[in-house]
C-alpha positions in Angstrom: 0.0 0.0 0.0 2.8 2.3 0.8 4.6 2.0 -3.0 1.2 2.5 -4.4 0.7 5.9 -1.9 4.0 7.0 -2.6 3.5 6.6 -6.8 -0.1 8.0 -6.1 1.7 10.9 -4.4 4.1 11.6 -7.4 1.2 11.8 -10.0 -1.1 14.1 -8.0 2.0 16.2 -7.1 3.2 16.8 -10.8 -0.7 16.4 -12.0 -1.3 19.9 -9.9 2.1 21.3 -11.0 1.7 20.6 -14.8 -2.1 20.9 -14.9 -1.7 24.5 -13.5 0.9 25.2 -16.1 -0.6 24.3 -18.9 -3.8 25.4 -17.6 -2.3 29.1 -16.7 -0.2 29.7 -20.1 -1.3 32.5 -21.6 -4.0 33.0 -19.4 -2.5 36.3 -17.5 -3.5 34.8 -14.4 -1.7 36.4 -11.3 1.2 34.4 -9.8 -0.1 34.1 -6.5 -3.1 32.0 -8.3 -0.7 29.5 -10.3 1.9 29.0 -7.7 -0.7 27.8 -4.7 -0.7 24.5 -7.1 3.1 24.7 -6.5 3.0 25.2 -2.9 0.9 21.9 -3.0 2.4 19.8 -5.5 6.4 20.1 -4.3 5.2 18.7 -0.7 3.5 16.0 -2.6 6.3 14.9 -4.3 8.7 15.6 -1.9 6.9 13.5 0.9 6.8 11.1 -1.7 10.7 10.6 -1.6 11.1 10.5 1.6 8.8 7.6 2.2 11.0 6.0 1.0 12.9 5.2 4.6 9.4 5.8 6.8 9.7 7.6 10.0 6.5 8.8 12.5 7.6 12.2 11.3 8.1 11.4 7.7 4.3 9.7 7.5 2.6 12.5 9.7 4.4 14.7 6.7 2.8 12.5 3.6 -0.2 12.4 5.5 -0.5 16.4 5.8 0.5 16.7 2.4 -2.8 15.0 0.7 -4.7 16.9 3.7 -3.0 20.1 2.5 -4.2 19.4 -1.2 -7.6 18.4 0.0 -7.5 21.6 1.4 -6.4 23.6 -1.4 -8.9 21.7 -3.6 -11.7 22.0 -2.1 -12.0 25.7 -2.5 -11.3 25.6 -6.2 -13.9 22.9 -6.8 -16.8 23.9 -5.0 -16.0 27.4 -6.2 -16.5 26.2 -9.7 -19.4 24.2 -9.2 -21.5 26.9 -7.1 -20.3 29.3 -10.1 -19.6 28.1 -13.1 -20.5 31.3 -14.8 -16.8 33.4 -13.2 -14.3 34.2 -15.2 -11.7 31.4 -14.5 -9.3 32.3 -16.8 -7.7 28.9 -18.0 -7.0 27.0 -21.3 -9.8 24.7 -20.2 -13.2 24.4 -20.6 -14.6 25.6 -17.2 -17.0 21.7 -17.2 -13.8 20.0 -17.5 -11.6 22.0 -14.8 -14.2 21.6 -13.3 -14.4 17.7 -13.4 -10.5 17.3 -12.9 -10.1 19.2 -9.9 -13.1 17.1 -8.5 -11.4 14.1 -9.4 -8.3 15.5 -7.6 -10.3 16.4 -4.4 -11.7 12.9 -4.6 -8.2 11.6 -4.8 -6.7 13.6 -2.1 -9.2 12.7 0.3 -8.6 9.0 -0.6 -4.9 9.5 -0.4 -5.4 10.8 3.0 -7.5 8.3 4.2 -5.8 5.3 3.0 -2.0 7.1 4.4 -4.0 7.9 8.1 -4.9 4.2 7.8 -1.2 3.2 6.7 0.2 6.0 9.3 -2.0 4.5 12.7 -1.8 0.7 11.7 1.7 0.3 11.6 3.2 2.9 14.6 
């Protein structure tokens, strides 16, 4: 369960960064709005890595890092559902965003279940 976290962890992480990136370019979007995906992703990934020698502090780390993009998600999805109609500025259509960021706050909270469950079973 732990290699497939730790992949899962890697995709999601460089899903937000490159999503947001391609999602952004062009867009004139203001920086603080692309790089919260950044502020998100690198933990991601950089939990990811050090799972691989697993510490308490190490898994409460990979464990806050999906909670963290749950977070982060949340706000952006339920935003775009209540208004669909808001300028979002992206490349995307705003149905699709729309659908992948759910799928990533579906994720996230899976991730973060599933590492809580990883995290408390084997301390």
């Amino acid at each position: 369960m732990l290699t497939f976290l730790r992949w899962w962890a890697v995709l999601q992480g460089a899903g937000l960064i490159i999503g947001e990136s391609i999602r952004s370019w062009g867009q004139g979007r203001h920086p603080l709005f692309v790089l919260d995906d950044f502020f998100i992703g690198i933990p991601l990934l950089l939990t990811a890595w050090l799972m691989g020698a697993p510490t308490p502090m190490r898994r409460a780390a990979f464990s806050a890092a999906f909670a963290a993009s749950a977070g982060m998600l949340y706000g952006s999805f339920f935003g775009k559902l209540l208004e669909p109609s808001a300028d979002h500025n992206s490349s995307f259509d705003v149905g699709f965003l729309t659908f992948l960021i759910g799928l990533a706050f579906v994720s996230a909270l899976v991730s973060l279940a599933l590492s809580l469950r990883l995290w408390l079973t084997d301390s």
